[in-house]
N, C-alpha and C positions, 0 to 999 in steps of 0.2 A: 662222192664221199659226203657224209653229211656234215655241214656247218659247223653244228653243236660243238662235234667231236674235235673238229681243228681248232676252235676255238678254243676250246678247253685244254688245245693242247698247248698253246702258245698263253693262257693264263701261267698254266703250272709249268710252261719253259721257260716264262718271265719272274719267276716268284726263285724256282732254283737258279737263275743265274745270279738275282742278287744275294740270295743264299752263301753261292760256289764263291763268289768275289767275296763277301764277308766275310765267309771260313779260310779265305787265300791270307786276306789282309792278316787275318787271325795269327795264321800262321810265320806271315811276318813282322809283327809282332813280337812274337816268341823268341825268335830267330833272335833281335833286337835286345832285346830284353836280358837272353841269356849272355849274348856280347857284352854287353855293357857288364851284366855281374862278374865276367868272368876277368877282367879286367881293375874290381872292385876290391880294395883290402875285408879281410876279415873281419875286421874290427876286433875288438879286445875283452868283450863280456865271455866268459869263459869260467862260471860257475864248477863248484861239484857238480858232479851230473850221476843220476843211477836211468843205468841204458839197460830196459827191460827186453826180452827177446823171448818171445813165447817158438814153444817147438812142437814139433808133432811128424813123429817119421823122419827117416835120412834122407834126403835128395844128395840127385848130383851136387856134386861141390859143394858138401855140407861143412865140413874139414875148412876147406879152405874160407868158404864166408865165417867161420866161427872165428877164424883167425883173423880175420879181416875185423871185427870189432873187438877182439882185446888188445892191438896193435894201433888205435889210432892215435897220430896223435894232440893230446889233449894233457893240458897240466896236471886232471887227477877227476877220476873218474872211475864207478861200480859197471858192473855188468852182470845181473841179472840172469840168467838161465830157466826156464818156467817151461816143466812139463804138468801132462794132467795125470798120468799117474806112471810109477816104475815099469809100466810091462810095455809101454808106448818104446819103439826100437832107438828111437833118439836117446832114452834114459842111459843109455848102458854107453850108448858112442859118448855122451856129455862127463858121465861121470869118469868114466876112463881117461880120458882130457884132462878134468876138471881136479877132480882127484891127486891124478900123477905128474898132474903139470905137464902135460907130454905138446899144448899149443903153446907156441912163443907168444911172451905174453910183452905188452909195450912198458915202457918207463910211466907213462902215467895213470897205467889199472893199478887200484889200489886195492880193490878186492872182486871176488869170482863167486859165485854164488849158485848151487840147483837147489832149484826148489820145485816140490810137488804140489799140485794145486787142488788137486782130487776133482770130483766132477759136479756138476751142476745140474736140475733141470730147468735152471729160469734163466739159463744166459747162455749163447757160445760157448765152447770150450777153448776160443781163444780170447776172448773177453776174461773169463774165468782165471784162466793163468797170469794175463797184465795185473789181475786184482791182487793176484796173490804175490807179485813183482813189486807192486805198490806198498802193500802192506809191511813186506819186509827189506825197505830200502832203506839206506841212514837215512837217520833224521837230520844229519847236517846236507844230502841233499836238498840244491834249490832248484833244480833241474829235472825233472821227466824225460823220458826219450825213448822213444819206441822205437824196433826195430824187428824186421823180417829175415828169419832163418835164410832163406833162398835169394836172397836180397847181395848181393856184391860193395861193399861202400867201399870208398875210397879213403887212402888212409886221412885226409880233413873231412871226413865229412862229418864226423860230430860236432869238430868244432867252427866250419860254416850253419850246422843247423842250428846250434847254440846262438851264436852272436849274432842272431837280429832278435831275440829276446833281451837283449841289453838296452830297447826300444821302450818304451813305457807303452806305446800306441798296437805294438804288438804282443798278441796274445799266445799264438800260436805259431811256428813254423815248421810248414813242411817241404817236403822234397815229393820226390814221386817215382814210380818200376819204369824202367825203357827195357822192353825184352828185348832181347838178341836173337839173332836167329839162328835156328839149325839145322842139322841136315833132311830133316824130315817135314817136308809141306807144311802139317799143323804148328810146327813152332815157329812156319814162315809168316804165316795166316795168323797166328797170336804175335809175331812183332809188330806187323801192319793195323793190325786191328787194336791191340792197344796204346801204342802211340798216338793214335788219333784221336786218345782222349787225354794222354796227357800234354799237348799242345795246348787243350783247350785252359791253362794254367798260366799266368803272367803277373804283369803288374796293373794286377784291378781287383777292385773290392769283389770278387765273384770265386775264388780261390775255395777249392775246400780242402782237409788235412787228409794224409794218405796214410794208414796205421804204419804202412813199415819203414816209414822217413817221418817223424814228427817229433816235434820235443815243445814243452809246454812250459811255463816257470812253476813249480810244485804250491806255489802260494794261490796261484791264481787257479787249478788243478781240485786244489781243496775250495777254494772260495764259490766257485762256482758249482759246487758238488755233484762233480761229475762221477766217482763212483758210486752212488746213491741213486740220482736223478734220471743221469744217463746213461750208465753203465748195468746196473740193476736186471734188466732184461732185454738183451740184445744182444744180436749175434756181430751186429755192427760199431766196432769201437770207435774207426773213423768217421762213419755219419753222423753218429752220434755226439760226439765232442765237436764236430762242422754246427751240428744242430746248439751245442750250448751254447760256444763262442759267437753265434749270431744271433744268437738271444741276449747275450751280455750286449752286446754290440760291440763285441772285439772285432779286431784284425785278424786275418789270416794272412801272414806272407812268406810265398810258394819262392824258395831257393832254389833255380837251375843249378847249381852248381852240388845238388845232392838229390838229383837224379843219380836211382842205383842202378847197376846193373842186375838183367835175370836174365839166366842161363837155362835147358832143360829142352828136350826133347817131350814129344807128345802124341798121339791121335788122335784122328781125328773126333772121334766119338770123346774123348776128353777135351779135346779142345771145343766141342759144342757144350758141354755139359758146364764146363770152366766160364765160358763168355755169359752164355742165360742166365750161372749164377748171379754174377757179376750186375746185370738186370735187373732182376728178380729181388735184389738187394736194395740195388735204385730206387724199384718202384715203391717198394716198402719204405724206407725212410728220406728219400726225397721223393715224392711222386712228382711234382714238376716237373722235376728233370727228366723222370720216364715220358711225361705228356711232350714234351720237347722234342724229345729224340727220337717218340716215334712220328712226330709227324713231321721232320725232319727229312726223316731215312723213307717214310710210305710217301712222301714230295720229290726226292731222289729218284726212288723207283718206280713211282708213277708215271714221272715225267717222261721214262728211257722205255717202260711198256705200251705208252699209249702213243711214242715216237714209231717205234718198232710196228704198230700194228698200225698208225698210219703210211708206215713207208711202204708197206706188205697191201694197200689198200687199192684191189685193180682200178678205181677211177681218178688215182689221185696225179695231178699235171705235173708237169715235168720242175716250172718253179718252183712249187709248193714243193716238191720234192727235194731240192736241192737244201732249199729253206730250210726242213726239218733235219735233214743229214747233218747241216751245217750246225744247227743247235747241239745235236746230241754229241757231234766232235768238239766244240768248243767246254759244254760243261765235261767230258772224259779230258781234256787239257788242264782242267783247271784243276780235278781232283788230281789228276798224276801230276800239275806241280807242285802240289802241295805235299802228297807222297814222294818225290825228290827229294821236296825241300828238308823232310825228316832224312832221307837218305844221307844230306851233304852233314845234318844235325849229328846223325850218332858218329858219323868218323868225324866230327868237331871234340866231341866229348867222350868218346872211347876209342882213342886211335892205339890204345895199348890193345884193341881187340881185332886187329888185324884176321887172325888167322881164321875168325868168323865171317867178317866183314867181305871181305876179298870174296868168297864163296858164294855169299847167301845174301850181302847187304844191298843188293838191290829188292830185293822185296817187298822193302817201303814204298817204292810208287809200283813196279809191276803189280803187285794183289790191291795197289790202294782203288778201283774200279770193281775188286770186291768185296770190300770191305760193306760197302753202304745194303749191301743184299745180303751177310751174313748180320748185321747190325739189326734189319727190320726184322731178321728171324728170329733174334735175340729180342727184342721188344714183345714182337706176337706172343711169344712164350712164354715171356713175363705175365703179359695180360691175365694167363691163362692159369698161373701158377703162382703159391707161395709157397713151397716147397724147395728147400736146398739142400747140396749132400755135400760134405766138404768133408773129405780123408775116412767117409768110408761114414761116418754121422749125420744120420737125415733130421732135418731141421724143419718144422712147422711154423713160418713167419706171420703170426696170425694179426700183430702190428707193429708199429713203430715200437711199443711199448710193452707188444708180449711175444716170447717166443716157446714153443713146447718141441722138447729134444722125442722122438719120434721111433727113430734105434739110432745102438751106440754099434760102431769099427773100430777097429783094433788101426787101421792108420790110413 
């Protein structure tokens, strides 16, 4: 066997093991961190608030998450409703609602509001509708607060995500998605695989804002002119507002305790198209993070290819053999504790989701070994594209700062 090759492999099994223990620690960390908040008062800032909700199309459990935010509760607070135009299918489920009053509505919504936002070619069409949420919220809100149709909250979660804005030092707070899983592989393959990046979220200055859990204080919102500066042309609300806040040199700080729930079955050809965007998103408004992640995930898979083709190698000694077996079981232990360790995580923080969990909630550490090879495909893809389709709308990501709408879907 030649030299070179073993050498090289024992560089990049030495480079992934401090990796694999880094991202362990990471993860506990997390684990850490959420303990402690969960244990922590709310504290008392507890502003008006106008809770924007941009829509587009029915999903499962559309009904019930609508209900889930005019029922939180909260001393007194708007909500928002933001489609892009009446023929969008969500219009007609919203207004029938909204209209007839037909969702229990909480003691603290003080008013309910659809609004059409019409369409845009310089921005998302979900950018587009927060603007037009924006525009028409009271004026006696001091509060912003973003939220995701598909998105599950709990009924404090507004007002855990409010009250660390009661902080002078923070700017922003957000939460983040934990998918669930379902019966169908791809929605297994999307719990494992995006929880892995919301772990990457704690108590350190490295935090970025999630659109469908975030709330801003409206002063700071206008001062930093975020829909002018960074909202203007972009498909991306939450890079982008990540992007001002660390220009300002704010704070971001990430609330476990408003981690949502997401529900939803999928394919798998959606579930590729879903993850690349997600990417492709990245690469465009943080490119770091793309440079990161893929040399991350091509040091993962290097390591476990070039393990695999030394072990397959007819002159290689029985040591050296044992040697490398022994690396590539050690780093598959370290990601599947870390996939446990999200395992033990979601029935910490959603053990009202039993009837999921029980089924399907090991698939945080079983698929966490393939997570890191659907992750590099999701990178290469990136590379290779600025192109996204989201609800049927193809998108031309041509920068941080321009985007061209390409064709319009109906959802």
């Amino acid at each position: 066997m030649p030299l070179l090759l073993l050498k090289t492999l024992w560089v990049l099994g030495f480079l992934h093991l401090i990796q694999s223990v880094l991202s362990l620690k990471g993860g506990f960390n997390f684990r850490r961190y959420l303990r402690r908040c969960q244990n922590a008062p709310a504290g008392d800032y507890a502003p008006y608030a106008a809770v924007i909700i941009p829509c587009k199309g029915v999903d499962e459990h559309f009904e019930e998450n609508l209900t889930r935010y005019l029922t939180q509760d909260y001393p007194r607070y708007q909500v928002i409703l933001c489609v892009a135009t009446r023929t969008d299918p969500a219009y007609g489920v919203l207004w029938k609602h909204v209209s007839h009053r037909l969702v229990r509505r909480g003691a603290g919504l003080s008013r309910i509001t659809l609004e059409v936002a019409g369409l845009s070619d310089q921005r998302g069409e979900k950018v587009h509708n927060l603007l037009r949420g924006i525009e028409v919220a009271d004026r006696d809100a001091q509060v912003l607060v973003f939220g995701d149709i598909d998105a599950c909250p709990k009924p404090d979660w507004l007002r855990l995500l409010v009250a660390p804005l009661g902080r002078e030092t923070v700017m922003v707070s957000t939460g983040f998605r934990w998918y669930l899983p379902g019966p169908s592989f791809a929605s297994r393959l999307r719990a494992a695989w995006d929880t892995s990046i919301a772990t990457m979220l704690g108590d350190h200055g490295r935090n970025f804002a999630w659109g469908g859990s975030m709330a801003i204080r409206k002063e700071d919102f206008d001062r930093l002119e975020v829909a002018d500066r960074y909202w203007a042309r972009t498909v991306s609300d939450d890079y982008a507002l990540t992007r001002a806040v660390r220009e300002a040199k704010g704070k971001i700080r990430f609330e476990p305790r408003c981690l949502v729930a997401s529900h939803g079955n999928l394919s798998l050809r959606e579930f590729f198209r879903w993850s690349s965007r997600q990417i492709i998103i990245t690469r465009v408004y943080a490119p770091h993070l793309w440079r990161l992640g893929l040399m991350a995930h091509s040091l993962h898979c290097g390591t476990f290819v070039l393990g695999v083709l030394c072990l397959a190698w007819p002159g290689l000694g029985p040591r050296s053999f044992r040697a490398i077996l022994a690396l590539l079981l050690v780093l598959t232990l370290l990601g599947l504790s870390k996939g446990y360790m999200r395992t033990r995580l979601t029935w910490e923080m959603f053990p009202e989701e039993k009837s999921v969990l029980d089924p399907y909630g090991g698939c945080y550490w079983r698929l966490a070994p393939l997570v890191p090879w659907v992750m590099l495909w999701n990178f290469v893809v990136a590379g290779f594209s600025r192109r996204i389709e989201w609800r049927g709308t193809l998108y031309d990501l041509r920068s941080a700062s321009e985007v061209r709408v390409l064709r319009r879907g109906s959802s």
